[in-house]
C-alpha positions as CSV (number, residue, x, y, z in Angstrom):
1,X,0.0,0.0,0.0
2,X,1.3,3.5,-1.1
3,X,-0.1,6.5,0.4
4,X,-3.4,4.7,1.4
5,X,-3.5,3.1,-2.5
6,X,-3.4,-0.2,-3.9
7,X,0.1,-0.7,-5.8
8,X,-1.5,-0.6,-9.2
9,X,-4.0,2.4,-8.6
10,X,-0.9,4.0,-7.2
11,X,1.3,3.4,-10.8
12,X,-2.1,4.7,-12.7
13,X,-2.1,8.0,-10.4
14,X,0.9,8.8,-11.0
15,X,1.5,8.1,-14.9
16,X,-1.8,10.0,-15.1
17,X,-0.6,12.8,-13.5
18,X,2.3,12.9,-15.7
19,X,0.4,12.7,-18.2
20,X,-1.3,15.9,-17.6
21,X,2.0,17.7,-16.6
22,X,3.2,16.3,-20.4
23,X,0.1,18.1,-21.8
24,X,0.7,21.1,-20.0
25,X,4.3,21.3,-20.9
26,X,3.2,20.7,-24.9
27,X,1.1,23.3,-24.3
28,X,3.6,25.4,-23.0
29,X,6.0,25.1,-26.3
30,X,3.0,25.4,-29.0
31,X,2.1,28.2,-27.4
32,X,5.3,30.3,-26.7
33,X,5.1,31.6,-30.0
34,X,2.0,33.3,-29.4
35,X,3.7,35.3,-26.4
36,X,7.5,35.6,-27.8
37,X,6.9,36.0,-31.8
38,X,6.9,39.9,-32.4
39,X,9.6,40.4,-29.5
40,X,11.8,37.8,-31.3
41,X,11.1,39.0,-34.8
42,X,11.2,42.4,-34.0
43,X,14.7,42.1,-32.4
44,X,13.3,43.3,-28.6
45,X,14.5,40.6,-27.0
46,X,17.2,37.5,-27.5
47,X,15.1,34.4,-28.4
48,X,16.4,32.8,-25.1
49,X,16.1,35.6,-23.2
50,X,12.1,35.8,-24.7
51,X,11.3,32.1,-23.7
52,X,12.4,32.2,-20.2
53,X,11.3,35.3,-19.8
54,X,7.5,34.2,-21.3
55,X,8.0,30.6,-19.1
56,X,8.5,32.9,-15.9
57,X,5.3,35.1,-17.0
58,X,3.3,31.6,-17.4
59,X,4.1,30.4,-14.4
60,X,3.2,33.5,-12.5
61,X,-0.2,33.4,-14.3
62,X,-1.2,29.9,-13.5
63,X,-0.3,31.0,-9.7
64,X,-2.2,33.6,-9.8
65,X,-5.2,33.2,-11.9
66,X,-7.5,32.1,-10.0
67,X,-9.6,28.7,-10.8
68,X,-12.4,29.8,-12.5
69,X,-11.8,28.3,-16.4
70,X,-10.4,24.9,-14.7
71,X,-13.7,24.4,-13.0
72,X,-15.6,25.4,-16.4
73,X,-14.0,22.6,-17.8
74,X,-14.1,20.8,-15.1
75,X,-18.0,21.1,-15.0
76,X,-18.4,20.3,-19.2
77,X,-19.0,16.6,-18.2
78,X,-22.0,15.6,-16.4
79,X,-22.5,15.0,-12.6
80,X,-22.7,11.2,-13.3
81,X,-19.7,10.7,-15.1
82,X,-18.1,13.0,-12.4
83,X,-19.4,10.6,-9.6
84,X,-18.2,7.3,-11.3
85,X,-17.1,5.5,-8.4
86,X,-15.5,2.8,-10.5
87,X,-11.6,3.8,-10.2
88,X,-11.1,2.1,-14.0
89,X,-13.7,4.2,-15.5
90,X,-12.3,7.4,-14.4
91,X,-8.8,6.0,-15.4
92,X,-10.3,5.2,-19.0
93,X,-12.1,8.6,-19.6
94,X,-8.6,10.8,-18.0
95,X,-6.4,8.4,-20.3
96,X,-8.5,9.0,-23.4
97,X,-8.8,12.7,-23.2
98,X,-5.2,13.5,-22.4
99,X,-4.0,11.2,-25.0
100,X,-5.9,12.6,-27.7
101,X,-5.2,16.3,-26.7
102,X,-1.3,15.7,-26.7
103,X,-1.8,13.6,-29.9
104,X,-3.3,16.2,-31.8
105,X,-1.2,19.1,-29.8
106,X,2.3,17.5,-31.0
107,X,0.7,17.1,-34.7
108,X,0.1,20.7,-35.4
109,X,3.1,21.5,-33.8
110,X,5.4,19.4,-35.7
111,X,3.8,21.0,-39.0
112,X,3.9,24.4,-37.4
113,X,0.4,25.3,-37.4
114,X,-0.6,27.8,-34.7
115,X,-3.4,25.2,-33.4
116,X,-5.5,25.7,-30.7
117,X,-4.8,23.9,-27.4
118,X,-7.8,25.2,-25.9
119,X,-9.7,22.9,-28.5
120,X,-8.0,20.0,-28.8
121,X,-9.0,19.7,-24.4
122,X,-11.9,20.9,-24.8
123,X,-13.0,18.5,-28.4
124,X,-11.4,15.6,-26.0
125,X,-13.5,16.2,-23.1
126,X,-16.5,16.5,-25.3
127,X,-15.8,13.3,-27.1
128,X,-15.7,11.1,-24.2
129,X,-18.6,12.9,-22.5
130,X,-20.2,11.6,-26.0
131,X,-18.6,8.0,-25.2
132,X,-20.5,8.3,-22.1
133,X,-23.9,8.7,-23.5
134,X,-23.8,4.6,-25.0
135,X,-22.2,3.6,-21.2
136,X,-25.0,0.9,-19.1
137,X,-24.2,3.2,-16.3
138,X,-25.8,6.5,-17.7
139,X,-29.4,6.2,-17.0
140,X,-30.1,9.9,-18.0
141,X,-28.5,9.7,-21.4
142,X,-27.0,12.7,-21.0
143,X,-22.6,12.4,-22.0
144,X,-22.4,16.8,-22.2
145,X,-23.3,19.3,-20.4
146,X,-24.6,21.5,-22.8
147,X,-25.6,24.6,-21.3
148,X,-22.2,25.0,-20.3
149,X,-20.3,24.0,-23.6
150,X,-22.7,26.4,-25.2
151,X,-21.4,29.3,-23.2
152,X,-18.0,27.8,-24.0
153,X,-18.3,27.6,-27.8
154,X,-19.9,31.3,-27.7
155,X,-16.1,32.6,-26.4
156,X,-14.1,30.5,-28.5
157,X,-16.0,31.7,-31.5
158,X,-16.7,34.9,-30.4
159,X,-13.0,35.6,-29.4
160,X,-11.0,35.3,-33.0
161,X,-13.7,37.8,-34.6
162,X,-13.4,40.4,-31.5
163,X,-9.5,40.2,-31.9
164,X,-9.6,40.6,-36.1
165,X,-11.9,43.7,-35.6
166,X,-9.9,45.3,-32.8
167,X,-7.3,44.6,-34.6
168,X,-8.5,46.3,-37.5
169,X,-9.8,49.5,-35.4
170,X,-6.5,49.6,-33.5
171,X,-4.3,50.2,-36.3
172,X,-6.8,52.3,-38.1
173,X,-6.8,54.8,-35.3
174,X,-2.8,54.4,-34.6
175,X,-2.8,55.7,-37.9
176,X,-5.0,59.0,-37.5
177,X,-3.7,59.9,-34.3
178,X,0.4,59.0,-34.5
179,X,2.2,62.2,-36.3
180,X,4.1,61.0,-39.6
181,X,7.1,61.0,-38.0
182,X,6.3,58.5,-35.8
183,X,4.0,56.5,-38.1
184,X,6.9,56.0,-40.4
185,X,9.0,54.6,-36.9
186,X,5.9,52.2,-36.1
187,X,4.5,51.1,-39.6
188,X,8.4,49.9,-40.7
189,X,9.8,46.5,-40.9
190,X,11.9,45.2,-38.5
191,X,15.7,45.7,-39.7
192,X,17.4,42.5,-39.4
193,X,19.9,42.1,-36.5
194,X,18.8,45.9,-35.4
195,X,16.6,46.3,-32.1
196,X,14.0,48.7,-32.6
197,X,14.0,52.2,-30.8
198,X,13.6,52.1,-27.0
199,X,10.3,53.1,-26.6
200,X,9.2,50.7,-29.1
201,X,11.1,48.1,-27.6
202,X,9.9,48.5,-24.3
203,X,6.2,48.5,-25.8
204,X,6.8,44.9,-27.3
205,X,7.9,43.5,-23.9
206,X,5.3,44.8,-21.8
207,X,2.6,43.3,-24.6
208,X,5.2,40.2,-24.4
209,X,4.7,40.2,-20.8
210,X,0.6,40.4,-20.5
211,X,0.1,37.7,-23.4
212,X,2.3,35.4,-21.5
213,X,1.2,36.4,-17.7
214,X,-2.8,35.8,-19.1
215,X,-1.6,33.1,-21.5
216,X,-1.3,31.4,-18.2
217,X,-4.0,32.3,-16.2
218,X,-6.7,31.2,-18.8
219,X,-4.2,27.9,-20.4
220,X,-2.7,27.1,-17.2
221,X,-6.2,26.9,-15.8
222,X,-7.3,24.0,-17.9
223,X,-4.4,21.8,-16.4
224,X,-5.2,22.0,-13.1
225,X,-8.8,21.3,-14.4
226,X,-7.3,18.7,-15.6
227,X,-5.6,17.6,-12.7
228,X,-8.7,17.8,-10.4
229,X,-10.2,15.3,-12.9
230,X,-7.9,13.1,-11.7
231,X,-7.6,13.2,-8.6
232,X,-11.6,13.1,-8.2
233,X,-11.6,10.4,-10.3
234,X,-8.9,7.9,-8.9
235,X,-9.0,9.2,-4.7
236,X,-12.4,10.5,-4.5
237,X,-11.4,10.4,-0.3
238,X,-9.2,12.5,-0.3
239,X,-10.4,15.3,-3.0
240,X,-14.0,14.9,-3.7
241,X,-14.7,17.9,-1.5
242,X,-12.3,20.9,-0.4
243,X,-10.8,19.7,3.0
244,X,-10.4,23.3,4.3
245,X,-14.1,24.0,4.5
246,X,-15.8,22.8,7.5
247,X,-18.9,20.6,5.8
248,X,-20.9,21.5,9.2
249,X,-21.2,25.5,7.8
250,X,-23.6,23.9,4.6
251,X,-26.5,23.8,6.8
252,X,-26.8,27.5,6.7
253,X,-26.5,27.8,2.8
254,X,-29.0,24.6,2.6
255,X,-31.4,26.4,5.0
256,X,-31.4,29.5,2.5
257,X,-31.5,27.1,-0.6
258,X,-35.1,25.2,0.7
259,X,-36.7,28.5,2.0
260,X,-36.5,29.6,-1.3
261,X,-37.5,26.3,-2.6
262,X,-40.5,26.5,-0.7
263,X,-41.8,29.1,-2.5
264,X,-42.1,27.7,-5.7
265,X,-45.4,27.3,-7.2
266,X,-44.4,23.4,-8.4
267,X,-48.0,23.2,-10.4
268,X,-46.5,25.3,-12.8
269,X,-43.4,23.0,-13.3
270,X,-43.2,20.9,-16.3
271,X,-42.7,17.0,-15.6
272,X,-39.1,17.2,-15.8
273,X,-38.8,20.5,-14.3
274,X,-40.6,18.6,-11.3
275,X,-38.0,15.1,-11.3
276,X,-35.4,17.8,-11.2
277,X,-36.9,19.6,-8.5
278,X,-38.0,17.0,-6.5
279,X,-34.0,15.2,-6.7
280,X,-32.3,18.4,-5.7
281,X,-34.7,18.3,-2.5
282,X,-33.9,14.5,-2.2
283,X,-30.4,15.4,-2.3
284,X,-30.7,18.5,0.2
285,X,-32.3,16.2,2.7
286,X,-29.2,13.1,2.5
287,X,-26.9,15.3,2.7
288,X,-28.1,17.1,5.6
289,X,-28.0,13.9,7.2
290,X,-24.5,13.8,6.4
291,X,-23.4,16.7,8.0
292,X,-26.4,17.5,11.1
293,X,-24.4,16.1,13.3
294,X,-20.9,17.2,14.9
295,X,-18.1,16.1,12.8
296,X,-15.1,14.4,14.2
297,X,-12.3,17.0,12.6
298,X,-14.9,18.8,11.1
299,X,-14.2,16.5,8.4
300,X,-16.6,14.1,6.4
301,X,-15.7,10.5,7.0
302,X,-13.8,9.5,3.9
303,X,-16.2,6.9,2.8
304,X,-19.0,9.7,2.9
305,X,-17.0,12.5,0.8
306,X,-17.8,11.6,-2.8
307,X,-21.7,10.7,-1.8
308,X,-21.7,14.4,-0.5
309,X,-20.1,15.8,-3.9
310,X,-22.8,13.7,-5.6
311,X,-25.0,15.9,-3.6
312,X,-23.9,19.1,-4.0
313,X,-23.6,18.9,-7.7
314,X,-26.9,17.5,-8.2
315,X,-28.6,20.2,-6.4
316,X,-26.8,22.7,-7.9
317,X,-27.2,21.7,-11.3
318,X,-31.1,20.7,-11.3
319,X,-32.3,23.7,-9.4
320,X,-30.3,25.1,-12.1
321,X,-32.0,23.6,-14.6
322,X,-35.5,24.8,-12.9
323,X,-34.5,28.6,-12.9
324,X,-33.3,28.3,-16.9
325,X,-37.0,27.9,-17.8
326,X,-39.7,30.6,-17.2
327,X,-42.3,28.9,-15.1
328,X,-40.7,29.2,-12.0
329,X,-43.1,31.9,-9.8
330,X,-40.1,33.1,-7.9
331,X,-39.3,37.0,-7.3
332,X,-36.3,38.4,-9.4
333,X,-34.8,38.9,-5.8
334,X,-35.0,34.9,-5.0
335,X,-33.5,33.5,-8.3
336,X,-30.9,36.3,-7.6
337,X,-30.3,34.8,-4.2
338,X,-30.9,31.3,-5.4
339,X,-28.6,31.7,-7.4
340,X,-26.2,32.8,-5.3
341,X,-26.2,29.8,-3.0
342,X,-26.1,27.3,-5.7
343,X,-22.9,29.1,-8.1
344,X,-20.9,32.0,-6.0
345,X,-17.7,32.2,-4.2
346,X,-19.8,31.4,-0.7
347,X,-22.3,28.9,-2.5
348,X,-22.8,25.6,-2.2
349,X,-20.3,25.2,-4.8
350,X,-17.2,26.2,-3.1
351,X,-16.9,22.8,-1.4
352,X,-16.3,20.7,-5.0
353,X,-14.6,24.1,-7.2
354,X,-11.5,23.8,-5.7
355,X,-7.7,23.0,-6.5
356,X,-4.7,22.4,-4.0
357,X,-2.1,25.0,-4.0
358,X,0.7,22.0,-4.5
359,X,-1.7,21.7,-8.1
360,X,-1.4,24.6,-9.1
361,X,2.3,25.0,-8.7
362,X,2.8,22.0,-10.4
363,X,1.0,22.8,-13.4
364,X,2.8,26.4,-13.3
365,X,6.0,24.4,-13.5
366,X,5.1,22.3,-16.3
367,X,3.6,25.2,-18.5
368,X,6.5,27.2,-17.3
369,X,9.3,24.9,-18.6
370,X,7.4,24.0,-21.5
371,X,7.2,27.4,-22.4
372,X,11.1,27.5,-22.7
373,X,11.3,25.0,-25.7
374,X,10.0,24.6,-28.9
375,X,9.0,28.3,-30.2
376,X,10.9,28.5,-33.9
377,X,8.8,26.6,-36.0
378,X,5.2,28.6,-34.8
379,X,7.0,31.8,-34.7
380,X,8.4,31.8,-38.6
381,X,5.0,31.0,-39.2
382,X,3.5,34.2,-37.1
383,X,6.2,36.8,-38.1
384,X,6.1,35.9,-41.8
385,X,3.6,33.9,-43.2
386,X,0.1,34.9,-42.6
387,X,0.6,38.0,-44.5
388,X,2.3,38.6,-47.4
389,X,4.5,41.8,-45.8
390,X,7.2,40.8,-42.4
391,X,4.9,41.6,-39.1
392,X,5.6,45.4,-38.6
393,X,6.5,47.1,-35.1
394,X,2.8,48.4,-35.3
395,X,1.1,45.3,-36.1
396,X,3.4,42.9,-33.4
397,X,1.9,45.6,-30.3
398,X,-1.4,45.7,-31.7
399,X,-1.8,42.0,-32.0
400,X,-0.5,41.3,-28.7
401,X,-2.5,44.3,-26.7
402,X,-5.5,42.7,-28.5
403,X,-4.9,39.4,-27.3
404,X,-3.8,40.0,-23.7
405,X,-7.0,41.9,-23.2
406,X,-9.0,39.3,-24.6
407,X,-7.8,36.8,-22.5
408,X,-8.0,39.0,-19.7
409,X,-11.8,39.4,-19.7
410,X,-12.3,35.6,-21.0
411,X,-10.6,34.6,-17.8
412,X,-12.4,37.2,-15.6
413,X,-15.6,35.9,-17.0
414,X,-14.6,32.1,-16.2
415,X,-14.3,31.1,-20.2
416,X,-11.7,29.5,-21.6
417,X,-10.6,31.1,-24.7
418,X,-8.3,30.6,-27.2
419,X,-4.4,32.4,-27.1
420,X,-3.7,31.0,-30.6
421,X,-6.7,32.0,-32.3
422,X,-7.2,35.3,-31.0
423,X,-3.2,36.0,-31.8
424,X,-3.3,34.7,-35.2
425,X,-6.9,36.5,-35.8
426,X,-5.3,39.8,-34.9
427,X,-2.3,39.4,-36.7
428,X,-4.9,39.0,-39.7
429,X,-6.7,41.8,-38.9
430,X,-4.0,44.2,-39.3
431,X,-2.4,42.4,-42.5
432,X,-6.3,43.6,-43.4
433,X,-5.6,46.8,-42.4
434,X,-2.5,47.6,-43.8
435,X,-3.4,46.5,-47.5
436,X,-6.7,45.2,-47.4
437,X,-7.9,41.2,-47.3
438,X,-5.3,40.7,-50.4
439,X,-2.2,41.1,-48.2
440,X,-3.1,37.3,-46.4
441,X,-1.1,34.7,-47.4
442,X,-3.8,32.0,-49.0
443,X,-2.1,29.1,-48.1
444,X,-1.3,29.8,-44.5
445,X,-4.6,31.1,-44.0
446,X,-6.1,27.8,-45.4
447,X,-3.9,25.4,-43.4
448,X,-4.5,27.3,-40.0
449,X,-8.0,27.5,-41.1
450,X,-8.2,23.8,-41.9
451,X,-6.6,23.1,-38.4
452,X,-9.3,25.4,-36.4
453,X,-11.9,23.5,-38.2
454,X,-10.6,19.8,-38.0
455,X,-9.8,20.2,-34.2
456,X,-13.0,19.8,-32.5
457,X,-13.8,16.8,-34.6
458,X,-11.2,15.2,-34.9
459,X,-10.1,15.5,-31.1
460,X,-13.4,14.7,-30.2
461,X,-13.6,11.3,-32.6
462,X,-10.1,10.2,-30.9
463,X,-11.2,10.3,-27.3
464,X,-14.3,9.0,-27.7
465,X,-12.8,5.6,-30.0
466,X,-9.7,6.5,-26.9
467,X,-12.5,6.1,-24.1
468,X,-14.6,2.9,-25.6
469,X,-10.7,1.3,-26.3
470,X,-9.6,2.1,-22.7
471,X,-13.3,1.1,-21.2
472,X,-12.7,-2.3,-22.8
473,X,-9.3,-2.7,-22.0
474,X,-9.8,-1.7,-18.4
């Protein structure tokens, strides 16, 4: 026995947890070029000096950056597949998904295609949630949760067209407000082996600095989501609910939830508005069973822990469901408050939307040190080939101030979004600019194109075939 685990569960921890630091760090080098392409090609910054100094920025925005997109991925699988307490499922579904995502990551890397990592994770979660749907064990026949891919697919779409038009509108006004003097420094190529002037320089590395620093608070995020997966899956005990939160306090927050409850008129509820309704008040009632009692530690028993996250996430996400449809006679004030207690930071939620701090510092490492290797073949491809002129001193800053701020507000709003896309889109958006939709490179555009499109679906059809292989196997 190892740490409280059977030998072999032990060995299948740990190579997945490799696993998902390997996916980070792959990651971490497709990426890089996103951050470190304009100071590189625009002779800011040494390429070394640009890749540890990007790693460093990574790291610091996986630290820092909260938890908000790892628990949107997190939560793009449904509760039952969440709750699986069969150790070689769980193993199955976190083998599938990571292989596929570093399958397809390595791939467009290899050929140099700016490729989306948020994609190929989020296509491989989606394809074994889809796996899911055939499995004897899902009586609802339900592999996705939709509502919240919906909201995902909205920012990964939205995001590329938001950077091409800012893009766009950025260099339109940098050009009616600079003088000519200065628009002749700014709209110029970079001169090879020649660093730009100062001021222009220390532009490039700041926008450097804030694509990396939110490069990593909105990627890093989906490897600790990741992570949690894992650990959820394979030692439910020990991290199906956030050990530093004393279980007892839920009674007030489940007191709030079924005085609200109470005031719903349920002869207006559909039939499955009322099965959801009447579960989540089920599931209110076991677990305050669970926890209406002192607790020795003020700690669930270990055995009790994942029957509890069962709990809180089927209460959360079918009172959900009720206040999504209109018949619900509640005040504007209750489903505000309602809401509240099922999806804030002092809801019921904050007992399963968690991640160690040892998590995230591993993941901040992996994305770090990935970030260090692995940048030439993206970067040729971003500084010279999706338009038809070298990346000027104008267009590198307005790409980059477009993307950080992008990523930014994605990750405020608890979204993943795409680095890649929005980087490449804005790099597009002022090739547009400068010399209209003629000055993109055809074939670049087609092959980047080609790998946006394909990466959903194909990442999606390899974890699902992944998850059936690895159901069978294990």
């Amino acid at each position: 026995m190892l740490f409280g685990l059977d030998a072999d569960i032990f060995i299948l921890l740990a190579f997945c947890l490799f696993a998902a630091c390997a996916f980070e760090f792959v990651n971490g080098f497709h990426d890089t070029a996103n951050a470190v392409a304009t100071v590189i090609y625009t002779n800011s910054l040494k390429p070394n000096v640009a890749v540890i100094w990007s790693g460093i920025c990574n790291f610091l925005g996986v630290l820092f950056g909260g938890i908000a997109v790892a628990m949107g991925i997190v939560n793009l699988l449904p509760v039952e597949l969440l709750i699986d307490q069969n150790v070689y499922h769980s193993v199955a579904m976190i083998f599938a998904l990571l292989f596929s995502a570093i399958i397809w990551n390595l791939g467009t890397w290899y050929f140099g295609l700016p490729s989306s990592s948020s994609h190929t994770l989020i296509g491989s979660i989606l394809g074994v949630g889809l796996a899911f749907t055939f499995m004897p064990e899902n009586t609802k026949g339900v592999g996705v949760n939709w509502s919240k891919a919906s909201e995902i697919f909205t920012s990964l779409l939205v995001s590329p067209l938001f950077g091409f038009s800012l893009a766009i509108i950025i260099m339109f006004l940098l050009r009616r407000l600079l003088s000519r003097p200065l628009r002749k420094i700014v709209f110029s190529e970079p001169k090879k082996n020649q660093p730009p002037p100062a001021w222009i320089r220390g532009i490039l590395i700041v926008t450097c600095t804030l694509v990396s620093f939110f490069h990593g608070s909105n990627d890093g995020q989906k490897g600790v989501g990741l992570v949690m997966l894992i650990l959820i899956g394979i030692i439910p005990a020990k991290f199906a609910l956030d050990n530093t939160r004393d279980p007892e306090n839920l009674n007030a927050n489940l007191v709030r939830i079924e005085n609200i409850m109470e005031k719903v008129d349920t002869s207006l509820l559909s039939y499955r508005e009322m099965a959801d309704f009447n579960e989540a008040k089920f599931e209110i009632q076991s677990l305050r069973k669970q926890i209406d009692h002192p607790l020795e530690g003020h700690h669930l028993p270990e055995k009790e822990r994942l029957k509890a996250r069962r709990s809180l996430l089927l209460i959360s996400r079918n009172l959900n469901n009720v206040l999504e449809t209109s018949t619900t006679n509640l005040s504007s004030q209750d489903i505000a408050r309602l809401k509240t207690e099922l999806n804030n930071t002092d809801g019921i939620r904050t007992y399963t939307d968690y991640a160690p701090d040892w998590v995230i510092l591993m993941i901040s490492l992996s994305l770090g040190l990935g970030t260090m290797v692995g940048w030439k073949r993206i970067v040729v491809t971003i500084g010279e080939k999706i338009g038809k002129q070298h990346l000027t001193y104008a267009q590198g800053a307005s790409a980059e101030i477009v993307a950080a701020g992008t990523i930014a507000a994605s990750s405020g709003l608890g979204l993943p979004v795409s680095t890649t896309h929005v980087l490449s889109s804005g790099i597009a958006g002022t090739m547009v600019a400068n010399k209209g939709i003629k000055n993109l490179q055809a074939d670049t555009i087609r092959n980047i194109v080609l790998a946006w499109l394909l990466t959903l679906p194909v990442s999606m059809t390899l974890s699902g075939t992944l998850y059936f292989l690895f159901r069978w196997i294990f």
